[in-house]
C-alpha positions as CSV (number, residue, x, y, z in Angstrom):
1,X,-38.3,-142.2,16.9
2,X,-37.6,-143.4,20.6
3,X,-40.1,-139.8,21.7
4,X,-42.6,-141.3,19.7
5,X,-42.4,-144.6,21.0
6,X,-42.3,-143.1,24.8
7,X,-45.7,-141.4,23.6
8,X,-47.2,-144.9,23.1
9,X,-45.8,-146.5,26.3
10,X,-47.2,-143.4,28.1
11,X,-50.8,-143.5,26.3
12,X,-50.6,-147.6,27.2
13,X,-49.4,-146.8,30.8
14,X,-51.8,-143.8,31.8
15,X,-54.7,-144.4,29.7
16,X,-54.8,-148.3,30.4
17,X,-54.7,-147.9,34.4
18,X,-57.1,-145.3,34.1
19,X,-59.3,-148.0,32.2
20,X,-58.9,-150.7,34.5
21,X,-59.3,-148.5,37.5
22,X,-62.7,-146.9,35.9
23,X,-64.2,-150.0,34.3
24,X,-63.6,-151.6,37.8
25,X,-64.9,-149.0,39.9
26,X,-62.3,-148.5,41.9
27,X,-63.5,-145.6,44.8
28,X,-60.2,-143.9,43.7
29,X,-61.2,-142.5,41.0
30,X,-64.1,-141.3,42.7
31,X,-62.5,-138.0,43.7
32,X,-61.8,-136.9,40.1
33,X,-64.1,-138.9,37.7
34,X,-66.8,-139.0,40.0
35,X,-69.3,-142.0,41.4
36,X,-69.2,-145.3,39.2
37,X,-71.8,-144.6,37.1
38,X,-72.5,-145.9,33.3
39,X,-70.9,-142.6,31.5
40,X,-68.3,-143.0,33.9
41,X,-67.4,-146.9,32.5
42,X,-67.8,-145.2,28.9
43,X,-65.3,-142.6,29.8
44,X,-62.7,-146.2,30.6
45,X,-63.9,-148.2,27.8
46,X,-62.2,-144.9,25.4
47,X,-59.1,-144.4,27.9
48,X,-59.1,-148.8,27.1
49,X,-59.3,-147.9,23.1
50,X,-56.5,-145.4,23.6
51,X,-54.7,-148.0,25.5
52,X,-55.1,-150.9,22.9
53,X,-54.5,-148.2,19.7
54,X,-51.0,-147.9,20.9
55,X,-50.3,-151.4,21.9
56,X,-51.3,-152.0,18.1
57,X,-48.8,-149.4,17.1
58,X,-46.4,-150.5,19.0
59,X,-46.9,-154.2,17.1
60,X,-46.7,-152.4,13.8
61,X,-43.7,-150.6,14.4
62,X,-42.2,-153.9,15.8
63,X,-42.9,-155.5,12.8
64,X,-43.1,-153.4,9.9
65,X,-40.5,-150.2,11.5
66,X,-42.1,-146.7,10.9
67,X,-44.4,-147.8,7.8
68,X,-47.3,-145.9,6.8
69,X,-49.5,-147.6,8.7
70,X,-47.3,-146.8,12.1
71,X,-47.4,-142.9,10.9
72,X,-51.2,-143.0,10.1
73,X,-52.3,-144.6,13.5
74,X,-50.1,-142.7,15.2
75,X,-51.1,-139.1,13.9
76,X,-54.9,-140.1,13.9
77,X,-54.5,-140.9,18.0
78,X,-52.5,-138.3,19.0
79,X,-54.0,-135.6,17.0
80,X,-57.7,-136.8,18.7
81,X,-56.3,-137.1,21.5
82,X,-54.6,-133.7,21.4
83,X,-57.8,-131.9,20.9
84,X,-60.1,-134.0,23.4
85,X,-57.6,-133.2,26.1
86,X,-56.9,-129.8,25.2
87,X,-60.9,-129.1,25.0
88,X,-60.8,-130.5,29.2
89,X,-59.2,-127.0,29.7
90,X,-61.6,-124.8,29.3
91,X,-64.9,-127.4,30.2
92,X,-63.2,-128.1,33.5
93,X,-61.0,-125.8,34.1
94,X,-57.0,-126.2,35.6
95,X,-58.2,-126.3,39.5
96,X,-58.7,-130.0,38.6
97,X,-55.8,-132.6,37.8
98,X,-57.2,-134.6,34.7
99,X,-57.0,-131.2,33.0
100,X,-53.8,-130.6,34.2
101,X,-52.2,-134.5,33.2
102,X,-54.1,-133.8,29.6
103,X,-51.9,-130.6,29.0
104,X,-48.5,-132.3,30.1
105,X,-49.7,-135.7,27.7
106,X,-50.8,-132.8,24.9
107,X,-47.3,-131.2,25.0
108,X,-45.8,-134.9,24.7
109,X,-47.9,-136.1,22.0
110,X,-47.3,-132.2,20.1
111,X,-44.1,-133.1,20.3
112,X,-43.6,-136.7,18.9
113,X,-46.5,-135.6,16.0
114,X,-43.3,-132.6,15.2
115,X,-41.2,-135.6,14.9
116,X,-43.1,-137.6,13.3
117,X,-44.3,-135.6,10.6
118,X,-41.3,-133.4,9.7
């Protein structure tokens, strides 16, 4: 359970700074999102849902332990998330880094779905 968990903390981590960072603007992100621009904000406000999907699951499995709810919420997310990030690969290609982060956070979230599930 504790690679599952780390799977959330990681979505909250990554995902929600890349919200904050989008949503704010920030010329950072510039380089590798592009200018600020309105699909640009979109692109934050879903990193933000990510972000807030596992802080949920991290309140339910605080609560309740690894209840239904905890596995349904969790499989949903990662298994989106597994094939949005994957589907970055070919689209963008691996010259550029969000590509490459999605494959490392695909492998992760792989993982804790084999743990979760078996």
């Amino acid at each position: 359970m504790p690679l599952i968990l780390f799977s959330h903390v990681v979505n909250i981590a990554v995902a929600g700074l890349l919200a904050v960072l989008i949503m704010r603007g920030a010329p950072s992100m510039d380089p590798v999102y592009g200018a600020d621009s309105p699909a640009r904000r979109i692109l934050g406000c879903v990193y933000g849902a990510i972000a807030l999907a596992s802080v949920l699951a991290l309140g339910i499995y605080a609560v309740y332990g690894r209840d239904s709810h905890f596995v349904w919420l969790t499989t949903v997310l990662f298994s989106l998330q597994i094939v949005y990030k994957l589907l970055t690969v070919p689209v963008v290609g691996l010259s550029h880094p969000v590509p490459r982060a999605n494959l490392a956070i695909s492998v992760l979230h792989v993982v804790s779905l084999m743990v979760l599930l078996r």
